[in-house]
VEXDREN-2710 file (C-alpha; in Angstrom, 1 decimal):
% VEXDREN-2710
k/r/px/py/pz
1/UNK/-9.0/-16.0/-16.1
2/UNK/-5.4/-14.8/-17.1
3/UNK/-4.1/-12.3/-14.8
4/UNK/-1.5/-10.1/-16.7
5/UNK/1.2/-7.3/-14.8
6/UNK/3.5/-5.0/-16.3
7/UNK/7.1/-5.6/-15.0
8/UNK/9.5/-3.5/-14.4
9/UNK/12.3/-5.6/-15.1
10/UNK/11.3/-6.7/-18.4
11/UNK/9.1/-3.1/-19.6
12/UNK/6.2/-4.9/-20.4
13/UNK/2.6/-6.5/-19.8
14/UNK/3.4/-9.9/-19.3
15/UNK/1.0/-13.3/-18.4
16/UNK/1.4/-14.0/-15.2
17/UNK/2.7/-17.7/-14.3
18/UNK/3.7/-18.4/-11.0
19/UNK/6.4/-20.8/-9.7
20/UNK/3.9/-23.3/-8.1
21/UNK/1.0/-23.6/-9.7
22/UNK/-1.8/-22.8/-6.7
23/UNK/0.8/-21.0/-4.8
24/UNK/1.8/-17.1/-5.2
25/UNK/5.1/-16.1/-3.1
26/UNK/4.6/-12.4/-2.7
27/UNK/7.1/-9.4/-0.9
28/UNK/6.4/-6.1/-0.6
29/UNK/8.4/-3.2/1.2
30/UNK/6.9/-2.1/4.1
31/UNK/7.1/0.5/6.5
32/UNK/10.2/2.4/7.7
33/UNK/8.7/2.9/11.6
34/UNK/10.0/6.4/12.5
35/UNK/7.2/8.7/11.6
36/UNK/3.4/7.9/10.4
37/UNK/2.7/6.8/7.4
38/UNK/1.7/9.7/4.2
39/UNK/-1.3/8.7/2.0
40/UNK/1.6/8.4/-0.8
41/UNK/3.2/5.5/1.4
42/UNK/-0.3/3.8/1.8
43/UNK/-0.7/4.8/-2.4
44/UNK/2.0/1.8/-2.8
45/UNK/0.7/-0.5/-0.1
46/UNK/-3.0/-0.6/-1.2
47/UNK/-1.6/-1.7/-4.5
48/UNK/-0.2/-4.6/-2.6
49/UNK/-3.6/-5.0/-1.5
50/UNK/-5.6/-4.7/-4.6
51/UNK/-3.2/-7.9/-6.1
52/UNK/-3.7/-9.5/-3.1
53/UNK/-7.4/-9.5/-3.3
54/UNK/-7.0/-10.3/-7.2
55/UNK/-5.0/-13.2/-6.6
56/UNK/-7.2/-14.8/-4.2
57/UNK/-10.4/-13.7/-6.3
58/UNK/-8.7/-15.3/-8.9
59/UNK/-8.2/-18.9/-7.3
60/UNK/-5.1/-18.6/-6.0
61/UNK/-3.2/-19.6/-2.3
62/UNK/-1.0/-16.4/-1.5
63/UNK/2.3/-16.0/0.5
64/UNK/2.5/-12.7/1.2
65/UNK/5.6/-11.1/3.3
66/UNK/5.6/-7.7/4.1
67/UNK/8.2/-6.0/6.2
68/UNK/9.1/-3.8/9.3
69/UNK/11.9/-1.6/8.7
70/UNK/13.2/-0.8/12.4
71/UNK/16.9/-0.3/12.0
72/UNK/19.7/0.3/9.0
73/UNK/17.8/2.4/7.3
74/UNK/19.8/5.9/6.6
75/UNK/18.7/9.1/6.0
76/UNK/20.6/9.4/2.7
77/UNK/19.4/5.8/1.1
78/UNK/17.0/7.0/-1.2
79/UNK/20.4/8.8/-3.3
80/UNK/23.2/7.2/-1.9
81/UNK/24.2/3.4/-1.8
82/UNK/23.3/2.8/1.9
83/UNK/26.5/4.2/3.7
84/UNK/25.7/7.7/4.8
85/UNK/23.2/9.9/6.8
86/UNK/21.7/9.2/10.1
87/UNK/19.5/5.8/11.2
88/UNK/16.2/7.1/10.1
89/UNK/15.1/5.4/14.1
90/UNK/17.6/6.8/16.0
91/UNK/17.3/10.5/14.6
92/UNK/13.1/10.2/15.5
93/UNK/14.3/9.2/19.1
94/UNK/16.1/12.1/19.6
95/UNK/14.0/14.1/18.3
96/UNK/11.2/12.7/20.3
97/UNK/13.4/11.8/23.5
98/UNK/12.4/8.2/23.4
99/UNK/14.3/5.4/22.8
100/UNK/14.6/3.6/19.1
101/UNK/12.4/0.3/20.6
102/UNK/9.9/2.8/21.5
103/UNK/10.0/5.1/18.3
104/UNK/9.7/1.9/16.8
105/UNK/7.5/0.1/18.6
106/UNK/5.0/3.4/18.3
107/UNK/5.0/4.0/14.6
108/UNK/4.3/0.4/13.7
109/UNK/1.4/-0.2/16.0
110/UNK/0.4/3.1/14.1
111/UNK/0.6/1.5/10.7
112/UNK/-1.0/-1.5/11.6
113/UNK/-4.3/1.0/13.0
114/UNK/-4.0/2.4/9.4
115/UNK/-3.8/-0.8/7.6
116/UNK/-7.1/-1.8/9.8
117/UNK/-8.4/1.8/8.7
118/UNK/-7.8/0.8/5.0
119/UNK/-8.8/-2.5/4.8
120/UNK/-5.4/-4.1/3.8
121/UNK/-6.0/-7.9/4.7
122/UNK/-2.9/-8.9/6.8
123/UNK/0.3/-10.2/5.5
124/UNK/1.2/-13.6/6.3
125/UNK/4.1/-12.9/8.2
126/UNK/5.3/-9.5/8.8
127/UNK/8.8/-9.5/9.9
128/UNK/11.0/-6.6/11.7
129/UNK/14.4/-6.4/10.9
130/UNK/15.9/-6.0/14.2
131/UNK/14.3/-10.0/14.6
132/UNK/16.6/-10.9/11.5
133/UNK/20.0/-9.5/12.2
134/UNK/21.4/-13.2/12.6
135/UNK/20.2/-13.9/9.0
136/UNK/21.5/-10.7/7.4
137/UNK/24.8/-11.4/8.6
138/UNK/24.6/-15.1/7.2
139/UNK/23.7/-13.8/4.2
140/UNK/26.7/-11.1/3.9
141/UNK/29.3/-14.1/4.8
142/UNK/27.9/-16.1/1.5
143/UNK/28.1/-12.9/-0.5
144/UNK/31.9/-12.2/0.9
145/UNK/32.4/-16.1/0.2
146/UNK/31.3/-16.1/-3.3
147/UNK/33.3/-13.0/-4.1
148/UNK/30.4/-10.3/-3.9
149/UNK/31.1/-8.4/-0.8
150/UNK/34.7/-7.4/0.6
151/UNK/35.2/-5.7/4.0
152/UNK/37.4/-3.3/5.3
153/UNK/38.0/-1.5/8.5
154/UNK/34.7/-3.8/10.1
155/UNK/32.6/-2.0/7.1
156/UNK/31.2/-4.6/4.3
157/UNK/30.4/-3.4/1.0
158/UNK/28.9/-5.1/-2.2
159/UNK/31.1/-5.1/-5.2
160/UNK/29.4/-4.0/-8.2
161/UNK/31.1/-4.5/-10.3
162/UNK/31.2/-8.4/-9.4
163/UNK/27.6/-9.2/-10.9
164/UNK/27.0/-8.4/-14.5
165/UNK/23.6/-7.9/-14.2
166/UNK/23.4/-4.9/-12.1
167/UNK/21.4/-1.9/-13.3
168/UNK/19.1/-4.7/-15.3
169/UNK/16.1/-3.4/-13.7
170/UNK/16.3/0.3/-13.1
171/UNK/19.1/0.8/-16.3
172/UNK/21.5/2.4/-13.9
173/UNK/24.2/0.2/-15.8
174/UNK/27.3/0.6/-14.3
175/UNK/28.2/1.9/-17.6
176/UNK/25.1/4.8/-17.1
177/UNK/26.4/5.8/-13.4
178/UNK/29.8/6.4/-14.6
179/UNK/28.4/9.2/-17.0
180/UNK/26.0/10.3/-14.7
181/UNK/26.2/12.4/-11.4
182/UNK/28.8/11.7/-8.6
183/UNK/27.5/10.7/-4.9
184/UNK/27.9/14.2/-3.0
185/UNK/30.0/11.5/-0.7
186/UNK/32.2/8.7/-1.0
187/UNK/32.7/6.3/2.1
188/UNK/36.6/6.3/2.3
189/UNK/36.3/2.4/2.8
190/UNK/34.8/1.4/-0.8
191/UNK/36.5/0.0/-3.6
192/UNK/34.1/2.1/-6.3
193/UNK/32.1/4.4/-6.4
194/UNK/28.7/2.7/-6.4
195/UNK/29.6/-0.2/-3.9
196/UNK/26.9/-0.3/-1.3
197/UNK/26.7/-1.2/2.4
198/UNK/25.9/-4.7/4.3
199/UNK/27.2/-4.0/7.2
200/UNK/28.7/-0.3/9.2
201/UNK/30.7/-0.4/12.0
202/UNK/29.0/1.2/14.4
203/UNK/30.6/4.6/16.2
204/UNK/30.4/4.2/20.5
205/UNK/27.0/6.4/20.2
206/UNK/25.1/4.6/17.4
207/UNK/22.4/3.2/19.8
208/UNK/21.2/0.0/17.6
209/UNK/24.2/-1.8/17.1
210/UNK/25.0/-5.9/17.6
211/UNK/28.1/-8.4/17.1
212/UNK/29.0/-9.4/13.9
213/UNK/32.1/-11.2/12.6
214/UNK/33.8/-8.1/11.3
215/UNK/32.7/-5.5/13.9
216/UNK/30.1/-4.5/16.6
217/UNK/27.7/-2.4/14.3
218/UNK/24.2/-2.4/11.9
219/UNK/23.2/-4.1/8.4
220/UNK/22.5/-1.7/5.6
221/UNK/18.7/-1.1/4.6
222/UNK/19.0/-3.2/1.2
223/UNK/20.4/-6.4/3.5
224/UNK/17.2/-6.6/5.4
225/UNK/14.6/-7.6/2.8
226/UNK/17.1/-9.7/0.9
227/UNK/17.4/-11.4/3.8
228/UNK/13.9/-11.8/5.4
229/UNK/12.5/-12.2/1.6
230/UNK/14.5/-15.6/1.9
231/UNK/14.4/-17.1/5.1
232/UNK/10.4/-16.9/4.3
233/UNK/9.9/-16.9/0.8
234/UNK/12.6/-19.2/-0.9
235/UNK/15.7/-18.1/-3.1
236/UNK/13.1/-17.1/-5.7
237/UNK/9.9/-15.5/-5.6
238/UNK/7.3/-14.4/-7.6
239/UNK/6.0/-10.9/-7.3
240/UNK/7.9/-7.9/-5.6
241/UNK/6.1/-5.0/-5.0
242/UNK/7.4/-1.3/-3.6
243/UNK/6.9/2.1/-4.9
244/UNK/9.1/3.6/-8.0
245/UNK/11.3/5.0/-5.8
246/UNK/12.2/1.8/-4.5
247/UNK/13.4/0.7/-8.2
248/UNK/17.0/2.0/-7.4
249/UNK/19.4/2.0/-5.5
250/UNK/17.1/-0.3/-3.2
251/UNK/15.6/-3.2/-5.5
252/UNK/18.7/-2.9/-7.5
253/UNK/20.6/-3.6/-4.5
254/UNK/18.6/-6.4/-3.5
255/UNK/18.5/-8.3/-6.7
256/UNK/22.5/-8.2/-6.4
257/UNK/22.7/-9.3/-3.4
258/UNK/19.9/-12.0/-3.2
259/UNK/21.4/-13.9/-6.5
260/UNK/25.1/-13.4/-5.3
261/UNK/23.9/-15.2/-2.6
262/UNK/21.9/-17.7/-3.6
263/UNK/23.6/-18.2/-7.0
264/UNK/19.6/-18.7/-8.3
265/UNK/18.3/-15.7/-11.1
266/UNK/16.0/-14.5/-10.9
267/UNK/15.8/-13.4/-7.4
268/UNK/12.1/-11.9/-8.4
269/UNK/10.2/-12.9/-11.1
270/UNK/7.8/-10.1/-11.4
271/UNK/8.5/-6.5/-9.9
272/UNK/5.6/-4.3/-9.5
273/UNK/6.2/-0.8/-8.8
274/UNK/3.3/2.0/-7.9
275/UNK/4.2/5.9/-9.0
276/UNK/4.3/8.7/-7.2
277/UNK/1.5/10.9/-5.8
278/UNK/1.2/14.7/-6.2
279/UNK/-0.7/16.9/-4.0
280/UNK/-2.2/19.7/-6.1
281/UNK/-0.2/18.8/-8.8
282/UNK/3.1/19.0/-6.4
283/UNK/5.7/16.8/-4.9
284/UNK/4.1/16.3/-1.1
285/UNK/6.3/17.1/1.0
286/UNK/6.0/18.8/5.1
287/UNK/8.0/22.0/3.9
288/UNK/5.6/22.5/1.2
289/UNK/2.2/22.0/3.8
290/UNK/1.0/19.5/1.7
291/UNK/2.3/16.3/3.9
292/UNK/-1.1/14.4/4.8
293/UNK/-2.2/11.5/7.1
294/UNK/-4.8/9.3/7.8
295/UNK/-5.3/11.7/10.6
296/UNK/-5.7/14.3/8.6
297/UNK/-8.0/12.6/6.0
298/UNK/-10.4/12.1/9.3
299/UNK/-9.6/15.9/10.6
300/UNK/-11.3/16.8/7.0
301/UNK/-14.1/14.5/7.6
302/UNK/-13.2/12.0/5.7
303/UNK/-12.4/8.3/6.1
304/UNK/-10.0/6.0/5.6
305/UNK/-12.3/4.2/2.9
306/UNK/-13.1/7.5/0.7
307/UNK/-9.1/7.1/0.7
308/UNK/-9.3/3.8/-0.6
309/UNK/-11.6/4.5/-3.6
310/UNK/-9.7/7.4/-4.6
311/UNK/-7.1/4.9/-5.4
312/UNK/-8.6/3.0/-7.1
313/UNK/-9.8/5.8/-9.4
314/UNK/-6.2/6.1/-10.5
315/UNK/-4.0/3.6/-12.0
316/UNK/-1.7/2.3/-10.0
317/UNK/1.4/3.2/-12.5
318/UNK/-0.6/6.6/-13.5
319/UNK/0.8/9.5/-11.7
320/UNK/-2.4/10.4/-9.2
321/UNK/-3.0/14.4/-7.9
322/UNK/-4.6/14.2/-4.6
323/UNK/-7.1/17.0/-4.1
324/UNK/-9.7/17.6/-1.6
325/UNK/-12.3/17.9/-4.3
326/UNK/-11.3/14.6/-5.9
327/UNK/-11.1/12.9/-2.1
328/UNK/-15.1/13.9/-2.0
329/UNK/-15.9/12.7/-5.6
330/UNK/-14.0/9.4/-3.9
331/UNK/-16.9/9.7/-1.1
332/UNK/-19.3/10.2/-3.3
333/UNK/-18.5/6.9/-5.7
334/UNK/-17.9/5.0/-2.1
335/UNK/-21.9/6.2/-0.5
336/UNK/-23.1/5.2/-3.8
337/UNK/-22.0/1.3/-3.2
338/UNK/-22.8/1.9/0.5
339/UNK/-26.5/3.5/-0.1
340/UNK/-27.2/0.8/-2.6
341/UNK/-26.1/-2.0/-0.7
342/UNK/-28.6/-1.0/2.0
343/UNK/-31.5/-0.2/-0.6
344/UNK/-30.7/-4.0/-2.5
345/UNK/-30.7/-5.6/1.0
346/UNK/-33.9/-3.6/2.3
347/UNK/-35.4/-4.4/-1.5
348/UNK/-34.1/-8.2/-1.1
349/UNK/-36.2/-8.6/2.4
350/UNK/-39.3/-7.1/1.0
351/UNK/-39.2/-10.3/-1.3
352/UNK/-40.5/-7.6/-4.2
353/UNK/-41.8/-10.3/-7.2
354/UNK/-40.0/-8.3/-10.1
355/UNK/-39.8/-9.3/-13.6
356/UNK/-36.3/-7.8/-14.6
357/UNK/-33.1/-9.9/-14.3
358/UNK/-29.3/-8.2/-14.1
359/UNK/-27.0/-10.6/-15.6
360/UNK/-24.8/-11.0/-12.5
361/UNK/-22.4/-13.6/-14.4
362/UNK/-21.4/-11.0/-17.4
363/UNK/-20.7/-8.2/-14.8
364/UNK/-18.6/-10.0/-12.2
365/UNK/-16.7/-11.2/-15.5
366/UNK/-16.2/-7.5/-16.4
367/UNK/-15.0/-6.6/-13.2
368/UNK/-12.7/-9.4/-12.6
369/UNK/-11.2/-8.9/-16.5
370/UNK/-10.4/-5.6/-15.8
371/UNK/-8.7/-6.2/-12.6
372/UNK/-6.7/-9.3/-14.4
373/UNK/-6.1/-6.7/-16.7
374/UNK/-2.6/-5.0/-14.7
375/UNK/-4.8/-4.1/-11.7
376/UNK/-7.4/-1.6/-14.2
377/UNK/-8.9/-0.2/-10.8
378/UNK/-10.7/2.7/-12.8
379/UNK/-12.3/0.5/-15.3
380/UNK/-13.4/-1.7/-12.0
381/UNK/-14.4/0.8/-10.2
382/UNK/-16.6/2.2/-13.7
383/UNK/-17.8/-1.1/-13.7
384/UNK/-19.4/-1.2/-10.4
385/UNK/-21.2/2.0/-10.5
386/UNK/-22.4/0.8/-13.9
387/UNK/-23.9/-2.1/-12.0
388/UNK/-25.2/0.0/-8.7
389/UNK/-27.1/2.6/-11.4
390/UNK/-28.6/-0.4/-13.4
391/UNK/-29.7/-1.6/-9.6
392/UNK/-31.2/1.5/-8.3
393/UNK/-33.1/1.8/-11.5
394/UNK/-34.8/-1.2/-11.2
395/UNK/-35.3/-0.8/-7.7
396/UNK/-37.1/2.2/-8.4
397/UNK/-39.3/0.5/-10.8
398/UNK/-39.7/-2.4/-8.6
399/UNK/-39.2/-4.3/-11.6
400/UNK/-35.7/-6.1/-10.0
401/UNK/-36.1/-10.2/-10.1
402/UNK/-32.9/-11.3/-8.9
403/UNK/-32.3/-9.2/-5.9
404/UNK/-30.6/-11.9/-4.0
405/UNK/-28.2/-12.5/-6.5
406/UNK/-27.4/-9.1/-7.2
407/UNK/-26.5/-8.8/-3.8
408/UNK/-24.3/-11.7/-3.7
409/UNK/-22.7/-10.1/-6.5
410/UNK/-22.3/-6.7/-4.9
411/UNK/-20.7/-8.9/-2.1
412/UNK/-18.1/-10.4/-4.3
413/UNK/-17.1/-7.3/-6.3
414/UNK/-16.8/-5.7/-2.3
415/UNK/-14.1/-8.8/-1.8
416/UNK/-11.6/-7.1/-3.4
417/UNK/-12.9/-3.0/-3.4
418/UNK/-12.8/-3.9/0.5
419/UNK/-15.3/-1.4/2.0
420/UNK/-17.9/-1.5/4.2
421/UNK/-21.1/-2.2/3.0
422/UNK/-22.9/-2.4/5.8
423/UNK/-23.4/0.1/9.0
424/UNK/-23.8/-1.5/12.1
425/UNK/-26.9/-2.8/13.9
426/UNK/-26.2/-0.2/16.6
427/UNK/-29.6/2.4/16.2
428/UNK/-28.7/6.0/15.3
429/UNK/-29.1/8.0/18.9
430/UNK/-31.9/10.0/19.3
431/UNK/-29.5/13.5/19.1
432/UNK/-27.9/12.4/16.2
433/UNK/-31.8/11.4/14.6
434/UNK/-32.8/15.2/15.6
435/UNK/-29.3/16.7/13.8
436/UNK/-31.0/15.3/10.7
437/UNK/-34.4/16.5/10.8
438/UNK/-32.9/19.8/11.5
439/UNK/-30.7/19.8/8.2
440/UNK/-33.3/18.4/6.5
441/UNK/-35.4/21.7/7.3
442/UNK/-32.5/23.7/6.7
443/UNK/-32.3/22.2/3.2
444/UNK/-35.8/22.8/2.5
445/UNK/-35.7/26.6/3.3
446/UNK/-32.7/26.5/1.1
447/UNK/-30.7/27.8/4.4
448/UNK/-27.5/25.6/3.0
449/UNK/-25.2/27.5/5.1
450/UNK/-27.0/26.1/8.6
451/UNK/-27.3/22.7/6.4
452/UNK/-23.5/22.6/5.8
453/UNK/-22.8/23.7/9.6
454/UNK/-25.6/20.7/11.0
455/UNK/-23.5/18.3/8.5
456/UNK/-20.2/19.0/9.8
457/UNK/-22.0/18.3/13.4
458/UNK/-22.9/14.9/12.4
459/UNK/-19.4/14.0/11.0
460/UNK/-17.8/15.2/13.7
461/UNK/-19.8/12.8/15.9
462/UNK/-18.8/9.7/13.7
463/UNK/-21.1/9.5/10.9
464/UNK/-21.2/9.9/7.4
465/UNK/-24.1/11.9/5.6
466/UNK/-25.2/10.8/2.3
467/UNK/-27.9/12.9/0.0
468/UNK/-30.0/10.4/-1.8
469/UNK/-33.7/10.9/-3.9
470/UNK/-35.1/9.0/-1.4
471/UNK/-33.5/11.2/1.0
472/UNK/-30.5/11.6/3.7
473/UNK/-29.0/8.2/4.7
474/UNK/-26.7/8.3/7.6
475/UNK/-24.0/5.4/8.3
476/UNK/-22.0/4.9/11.7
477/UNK/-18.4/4.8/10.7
478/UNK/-16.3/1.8/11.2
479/UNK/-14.7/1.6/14.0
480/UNK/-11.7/2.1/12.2
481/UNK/-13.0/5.2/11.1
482/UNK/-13.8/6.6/13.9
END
């Protein structure tokens, strides 16, 4: 099977071929630990994810580095070149009167509970900057040695306009920028305009700040993966992942600086960038009151894995509108796989003689085509419920012969979708048993406004409720659910 991305460097669907032939070196930019993470953040990392799973479906042995942004990383980055605004760490500690360790410390053991939540399968290493300032710095002396990087006053910037291919990826040419809008600040230190920082002396309150050869101060943000990508990875790699907002100034940056440094191009060969999520058809963001959480998918009542499938109902370069609506058609698609997982396994332990085969071998090539296909999670996802309606037909009929295979097939396809397919073996107590009669009573006297109020009751106590024609199933939620 031929796996095939669009990359953003070249603007096309390309085969993908990597370096070593068993071997996929893999980075993606994680977490920035001063808040919790948004469900646009985890949008980008479940894509991560998603090739992840491909890759390994797909035969291959995967390298996969993903970050821990705990210091450098400015307020202003995401529009300037790394040289103004506050330490997006310190700022949190002051607001929370906590140190930066702690801030940091705190917000990154609360990604890791999400990733758990959302069934990411765990980098191979997962590096935090602060771990890595002795390699930044090594890094910034090659680049001031090999004429990248200049430094003045302790500050070190990146020249530019001393590597031709800048702007190659996002087409901010330097040519482009000088046409286009002015930085709203210039750092009195830098030699043009769109020079960006390695290294900023620090001021006598900057908190996070360590010994360097041109002053006591901090790396820039773009440094730190440059750096960790290859003291891990090797001067080249090939896939880098991140959302689009990432493309510039930030993967920009680090393509300069990784093959100033190196003197080996590409620094990437693949760069694989998720778009942007809407919330009812808006930029999220807190002013607006549409700035969601894992927490506040649970608060709704729904989990971590309804999250998961909505992804997948989207593209991963398609621009995605997160509703509640379409969050509960997610639920829907995910009970569906969950309800007929438990009806194939129950139908597979009856040992039912049937007489009608599904061709398991044609429908996990479907799905894994699809996926090799730039990550096609719709058509995957259209795929499988294809498959679960063509099983619960035949289950009805009690006409299915190859139960056990099906299954196996069901378990394969869940390898990369990553849900839960099972509830635990823990019984459902006796209170939550009697929560269900009720409702189903309610339902039957057509009382759906006690039926809805009995359902929130038994989601609010940990379980999910799923309305099937062979009646209510209810499922303990993971423990990372929960």
């Amino acid at each position: 099977m031929t796996l095939h991305l669009y990359n953003t460097l070249t603007k096309k669907k390309e085969v993908f071929v990597p370096c070593k032939d068993a071997t996929v070196t893999m980075y993606a930019c994680g977490p920035t630990v001063y808040n919790y993470a948004h469900i646009g953040n985890h949008k980008s990392f479940t894509t991560a994810d998603i090739l992840h799973r491909t890759l390994l479906a797909l035969g291959y042995k995967v390298q996969f580095v993903m970050n821990i942004t705990d210091v450098g990383h400015l307020t202003d980055d995401d529009i300037a070149q790394a040289d103004s605004g506050d330490d997006k760490i310190e700022a949190a500690a002051q607001r929370e009167g906590k140190t930066p360790q702690e801030i940091a410390h705190f917000y990154e053991d609360a990604f890791v509970r999400d990733a758990a939540r959302l069934h990411f399968l765990p980098p191979t290493v997962s590096p935090r900057a602060t771990e890595h300032i002795d390699d930044m710095i090594a890094m910034i002396q090659k680049l001031i040695d090999n004429g990248h990087a200049y430094e003045v006053n302790g500050n070190v910037f990146y020249d530019v306009t001393a590597f031709p291919r800048y702007g190659a990826l996002s087409g901010n040419t330097l040519e482009n920028l000088k046409v286009g809008a002015r930085l709203s600040e210039e750092h009195p230190d830098k030699r043009n305009q769109w020079d960006f920082a390695l290294w900023l002396k620090a001021p006598e309150n900057h908190i996070m700040k360590w010994s360097s050869p041109w002053s006591v101060g901090y790396p820039g943000w773009h440094i730190e993966c440059s750096a960790m990508s290859t003291r891990y990875l090797g001067d080249t790699i090939d896939i880098h992942l991140g959302g689009e907002d990432h493309v510039f100034p930030h993967h920009e940056a680090e393509i300069a600086q990784s093959e100033g440094a190196t003197q080996k191009h590409p620094f990437a060969r693949y760069w694989i960038h998720t778009r942007h999520m809407l919330v009812n058809g808006k930029k999220m963001a807190k002013s607006a009151g549409n700035f969601y959480t894992l927490a506040d998918i649970k608060e709704r009542g729904f989990s971590a894995e309804d999250l998961r499938i909505l992804y997948f109902l989207s593209h991963y370069r398609s621009q995605m509108n997160f509703t509640w609506d379409s969050l509960a058609q997610a639920r829907k698609n995910r009970m569906s796989i969950v309800t007929t997982a438990q009806r194939l396994r129950t139908y597979r332990d009856a040992q039912v003689i049937g007489t009608e085969t599904i061709d398991t071998q044609f429908i996990y090539s479907d799905f894994i085509t699809v996926l090799a296909d730039d990550l096609n999670t719709p058509q995957a996802i259209t795929v499988t419920l294809s498959f679960l309606s063509q099983v619960n037909a035949m289950i009805d009929a009690g006409t299915l012969a190859n139960a056990d295979e099906a299954y196996t097939l069901l378990e394969r396809m869940n390898d990369i979708l990553g849900i839960t397919l099972l509830p635990h073996d823990a019984p459902i107590p006796a209170e939550i048993l009697a929560l269900v009669r009720e409702r189903d009573a309610a339902r039957a006297r057509k009382d759906f406004a006690q039926s809805d109020a009995l359902r929130d009751r038994i989601i609010a106590a940990g379980y999910t409720v799923t309305d099937t024609p062979d009646g209510t199933h209810i499922t303990k939620n993971t423990p990372e659910e929960a």
